[in-house]
C-alpha positions in Angstrom: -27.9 -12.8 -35.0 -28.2 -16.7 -35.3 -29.7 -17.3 -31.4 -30.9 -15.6 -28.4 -30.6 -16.6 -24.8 -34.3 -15.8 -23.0 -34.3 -15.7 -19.0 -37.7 -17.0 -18.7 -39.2 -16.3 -15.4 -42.1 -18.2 -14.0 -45.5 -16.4 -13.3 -46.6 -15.9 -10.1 -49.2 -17.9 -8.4 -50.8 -14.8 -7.0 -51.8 -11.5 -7.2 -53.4 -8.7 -5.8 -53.9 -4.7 -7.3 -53.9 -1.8 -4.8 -56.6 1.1 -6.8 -56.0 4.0 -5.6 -58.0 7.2 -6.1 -56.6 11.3 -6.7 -58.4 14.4 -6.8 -55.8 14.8 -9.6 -53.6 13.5 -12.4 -51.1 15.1 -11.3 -51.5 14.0 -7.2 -51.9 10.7 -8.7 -47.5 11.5 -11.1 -46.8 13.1 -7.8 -47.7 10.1 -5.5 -46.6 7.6 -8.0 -43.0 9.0 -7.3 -43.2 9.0 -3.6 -44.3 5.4 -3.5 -41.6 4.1 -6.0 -39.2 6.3 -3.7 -40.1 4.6 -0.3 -40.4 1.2 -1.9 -36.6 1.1 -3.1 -35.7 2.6 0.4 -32.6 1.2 1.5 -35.2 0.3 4.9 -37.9 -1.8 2.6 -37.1 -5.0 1.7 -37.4 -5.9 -2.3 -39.6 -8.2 -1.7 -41.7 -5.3 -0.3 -41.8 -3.5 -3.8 -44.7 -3.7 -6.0 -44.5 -5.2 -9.5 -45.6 -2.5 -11.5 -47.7 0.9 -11.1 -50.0 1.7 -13.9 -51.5 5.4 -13.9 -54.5 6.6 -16.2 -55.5 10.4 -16.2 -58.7 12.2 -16.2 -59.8 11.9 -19.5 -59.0 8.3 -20.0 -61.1 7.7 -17.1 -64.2 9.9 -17.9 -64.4 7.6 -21.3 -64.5 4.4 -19.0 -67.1 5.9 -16.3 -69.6 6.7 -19.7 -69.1 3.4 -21.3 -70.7 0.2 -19.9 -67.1 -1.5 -19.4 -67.6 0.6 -16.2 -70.1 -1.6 -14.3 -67.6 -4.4 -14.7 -65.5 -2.3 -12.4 -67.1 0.1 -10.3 -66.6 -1.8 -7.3 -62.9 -0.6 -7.0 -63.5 2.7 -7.9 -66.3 3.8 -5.6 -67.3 7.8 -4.7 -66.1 9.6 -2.2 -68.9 12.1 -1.6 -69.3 14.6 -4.3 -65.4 14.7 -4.8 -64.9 13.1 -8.4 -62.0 10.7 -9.4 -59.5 12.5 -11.5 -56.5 9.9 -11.1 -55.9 6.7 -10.5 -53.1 4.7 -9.6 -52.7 0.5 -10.1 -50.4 -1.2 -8.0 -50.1 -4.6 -8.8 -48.2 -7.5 -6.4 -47.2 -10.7 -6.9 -45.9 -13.5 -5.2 -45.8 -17.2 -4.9 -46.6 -17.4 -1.1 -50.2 -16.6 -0.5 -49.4 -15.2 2.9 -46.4 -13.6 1.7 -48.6 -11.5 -0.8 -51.3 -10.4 2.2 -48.5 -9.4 4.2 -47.0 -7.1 1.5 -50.0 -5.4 0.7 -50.4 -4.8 4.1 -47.1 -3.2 4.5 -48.2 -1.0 1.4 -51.6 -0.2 2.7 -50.2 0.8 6.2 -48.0 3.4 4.4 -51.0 4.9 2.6 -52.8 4.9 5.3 -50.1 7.0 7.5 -48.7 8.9 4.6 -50.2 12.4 3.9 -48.0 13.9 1.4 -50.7 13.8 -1.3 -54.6 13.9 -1.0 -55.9 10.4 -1.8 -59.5 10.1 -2.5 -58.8 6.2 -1.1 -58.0 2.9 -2.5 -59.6 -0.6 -2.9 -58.2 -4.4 -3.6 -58.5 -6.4 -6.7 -57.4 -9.7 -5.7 -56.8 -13.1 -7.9 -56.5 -12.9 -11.5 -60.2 -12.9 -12.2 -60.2 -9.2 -10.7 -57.3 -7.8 -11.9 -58.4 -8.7 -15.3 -61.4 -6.8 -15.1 -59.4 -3.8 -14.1 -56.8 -4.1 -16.8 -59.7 -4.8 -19.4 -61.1 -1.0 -18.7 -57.9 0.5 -18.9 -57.7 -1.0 -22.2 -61.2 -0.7 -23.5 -61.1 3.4 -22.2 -58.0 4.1 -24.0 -59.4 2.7 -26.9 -62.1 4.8 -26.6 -60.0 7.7 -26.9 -60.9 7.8 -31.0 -64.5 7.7 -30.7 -64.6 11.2 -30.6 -66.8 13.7 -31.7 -65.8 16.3 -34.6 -62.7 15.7 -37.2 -59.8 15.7 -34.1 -58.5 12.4 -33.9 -55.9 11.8 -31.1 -52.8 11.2 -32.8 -50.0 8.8 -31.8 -46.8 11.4 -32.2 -45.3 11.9 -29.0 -46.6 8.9 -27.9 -44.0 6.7 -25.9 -42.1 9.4 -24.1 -40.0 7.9 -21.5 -37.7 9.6 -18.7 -36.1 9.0 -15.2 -39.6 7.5 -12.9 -37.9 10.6 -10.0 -38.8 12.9 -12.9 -41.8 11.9 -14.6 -44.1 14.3 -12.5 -42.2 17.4 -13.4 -41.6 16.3 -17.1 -45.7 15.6 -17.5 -46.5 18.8 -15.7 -44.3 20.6 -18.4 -45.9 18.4 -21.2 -49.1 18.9 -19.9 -48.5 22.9 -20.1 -47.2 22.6 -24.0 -50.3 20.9 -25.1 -52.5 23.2 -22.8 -50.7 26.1 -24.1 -52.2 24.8 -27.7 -55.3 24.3 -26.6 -54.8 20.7 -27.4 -57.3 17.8 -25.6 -55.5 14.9 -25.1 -55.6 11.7 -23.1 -52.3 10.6 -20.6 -52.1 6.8 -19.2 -48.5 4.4 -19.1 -46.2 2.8 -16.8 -45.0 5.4 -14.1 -42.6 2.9 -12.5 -41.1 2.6 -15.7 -41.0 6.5 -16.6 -43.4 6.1 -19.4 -46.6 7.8 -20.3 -48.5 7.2 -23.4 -50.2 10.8 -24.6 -51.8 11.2 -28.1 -53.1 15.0 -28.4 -56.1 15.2 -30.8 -55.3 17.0 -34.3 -57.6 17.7 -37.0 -55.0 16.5 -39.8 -57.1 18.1 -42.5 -56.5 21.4 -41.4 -53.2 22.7 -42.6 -52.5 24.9 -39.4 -53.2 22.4 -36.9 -51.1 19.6 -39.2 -48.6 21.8 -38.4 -48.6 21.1 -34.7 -46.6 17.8 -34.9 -44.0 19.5 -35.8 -44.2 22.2 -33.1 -44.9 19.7 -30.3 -42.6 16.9 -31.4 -39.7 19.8 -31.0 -40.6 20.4 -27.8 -41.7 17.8 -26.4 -37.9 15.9 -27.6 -36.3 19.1 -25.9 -38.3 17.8 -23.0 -37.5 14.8 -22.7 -33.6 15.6 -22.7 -34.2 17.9 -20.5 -35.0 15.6 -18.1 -32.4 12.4 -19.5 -34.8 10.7 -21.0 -36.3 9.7 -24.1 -39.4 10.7 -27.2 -39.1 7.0 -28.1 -39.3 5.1 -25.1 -41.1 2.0 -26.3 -42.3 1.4 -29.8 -43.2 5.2 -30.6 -44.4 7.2 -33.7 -44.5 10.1 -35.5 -40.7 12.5 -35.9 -38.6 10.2 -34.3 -35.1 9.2 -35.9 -34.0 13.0 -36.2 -34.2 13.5 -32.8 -31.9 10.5 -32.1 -28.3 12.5 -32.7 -29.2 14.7 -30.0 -29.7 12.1 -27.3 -27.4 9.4 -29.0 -24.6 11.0 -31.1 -21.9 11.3 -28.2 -22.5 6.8 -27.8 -22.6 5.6 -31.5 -21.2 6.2 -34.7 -24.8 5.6 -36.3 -26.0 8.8 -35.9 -22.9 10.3 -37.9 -24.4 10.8 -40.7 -23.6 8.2 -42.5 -24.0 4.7 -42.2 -21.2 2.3 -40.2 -20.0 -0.6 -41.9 -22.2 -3.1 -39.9 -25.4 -1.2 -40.8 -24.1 -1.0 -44.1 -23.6 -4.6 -44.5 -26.7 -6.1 -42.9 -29.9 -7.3 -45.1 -32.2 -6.0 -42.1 -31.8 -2.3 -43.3 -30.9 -2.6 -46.7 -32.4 0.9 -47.3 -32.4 2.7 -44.0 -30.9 5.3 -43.1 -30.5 5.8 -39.1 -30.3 9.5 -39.3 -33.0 10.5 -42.3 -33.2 14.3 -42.9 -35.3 16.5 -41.4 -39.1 16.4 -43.1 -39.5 19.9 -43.9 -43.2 19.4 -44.7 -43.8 18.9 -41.1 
């Protein structure tokens, strides 16, 4: 490829990011869903849609609420009694038109505020860039946290891009979720729910034989998962047992998963050594 064509979109003057609050992961996947649903309603408007919803599990959180990145943000995430915060949900708007923005959030608030499908614990605003950043910085600084753990478990980025259909992202994580429990795995969840992907990285002691052999137990299932539900174990830039699980979901679309390599592969200097379907690693 000699050139690319890049639709370049401009950035938004202005922002705003609806927090809102679970008793629950899960009420947090669950309500995710329902809001993605009634925002591509044939009744709302797209210009009604939010740009993105962000979602960060219990865990992730509990490492943000110890760590002094919290009092940067605690303002948006305040108690509610003696109920704690298991879930959150960030839904971020844009828009040019400063009015334009108010009036969408209002249209989103409005629908929390009547809808009662799922518990919500409530939600705050995080408006302008200055705030937003704030929120985005914990999300990032928490999950970073999630290796400043205690013991030789480390969690381990092997399922960790896992992408499927947004409609069934709540039934596919509450299988996951079930897998890794099953184990007795800890783990930490947090991704792009609009999108249909969650980041997870279960914690393995790699220097113990019989837990090493876990990736290969959970990356099985978890890739019979994710075509279970028509989706993907790779849905971004992912890790761990990856390319042998590509025939199953990609064989019927593409020669390159024949076993062999087709003529353009074979040709090109960008994989001069690659093979797109490597063998299975037995020693996993």
């Amino acid at each position: 490829m000699n050139e690319a064509v890049l639709n370049v979109l401009p950035i938004p003057k202005h922002s705003t990011l609806v927090n809102v609050r679970y008793t629950s992961f899960m009420d947090a996947l669950r309500d995710a869903k329902a809001l993605m649903a009634a925002s591509s309603s044939q009744n709302q408007p797209q210009a009604l849609r939010p740009t993105s919803i962000e979602t960060i599990d219990d865990t992730v959180l509990q490492l943000a609420m110890e760590d002094f990145v919290w009092d940067s943000v605690a303002e948006f995430f305040p108690a509610t009694g003696s109920t704690p915060i298991r879930g959150i949900n960030l839904i971020e708007f844009n828009d040019d038109d400063e009015r334009a923005l108010a009036a969408r959030v209002k249209a989103f608030t409005d629908h929390l505020s009547q809808d009662t499908t799922v518990e919500r614990l409530g939600y705050t605003l995080a408006e302008g860039r200055g705030q937003i950043q704030k929120v985005y910085a914990m999300r990032k600084r928490s999950v970073g946290l999630l290796g400043n753990v205690q013991g030789e478990k480390r969690p381990i980025p092997f399922v960790e891009d896992t992408a499927v259909p947004p409609e069934h992202l709540a039934d596919f994580i509450a299988e996951f979720r079930a897998a890794l429990d099953a184990r007795g795995l800890s783990y930490g969840m947090f991704g792009h729910v609009d999108a249909g992907v969650l980041h997870v990285r279960p914690a393995i002691d790699m220097k113990d034989p019989e837990q090493e052999k876990l990736i290969r137990a959970v990356s099985d299932e978890v890739a019979a998962l994710t075509q279970k539900y028509g989706g993907l174990l790779w849905g971004e830039h992912g890790k761990g047992v990856r390319s042998e699980y590509a025939p199953g979901s990609l064989a019927s679309s593409t020669p390159a998963y024949s076993g062999s390599k087709p003529p353009l592969i074979r040709l090109t200097s960008l994989t001069p050594a690659r093979s797109p379907r490597p063998p299975r690693a037995a020693s996993l």
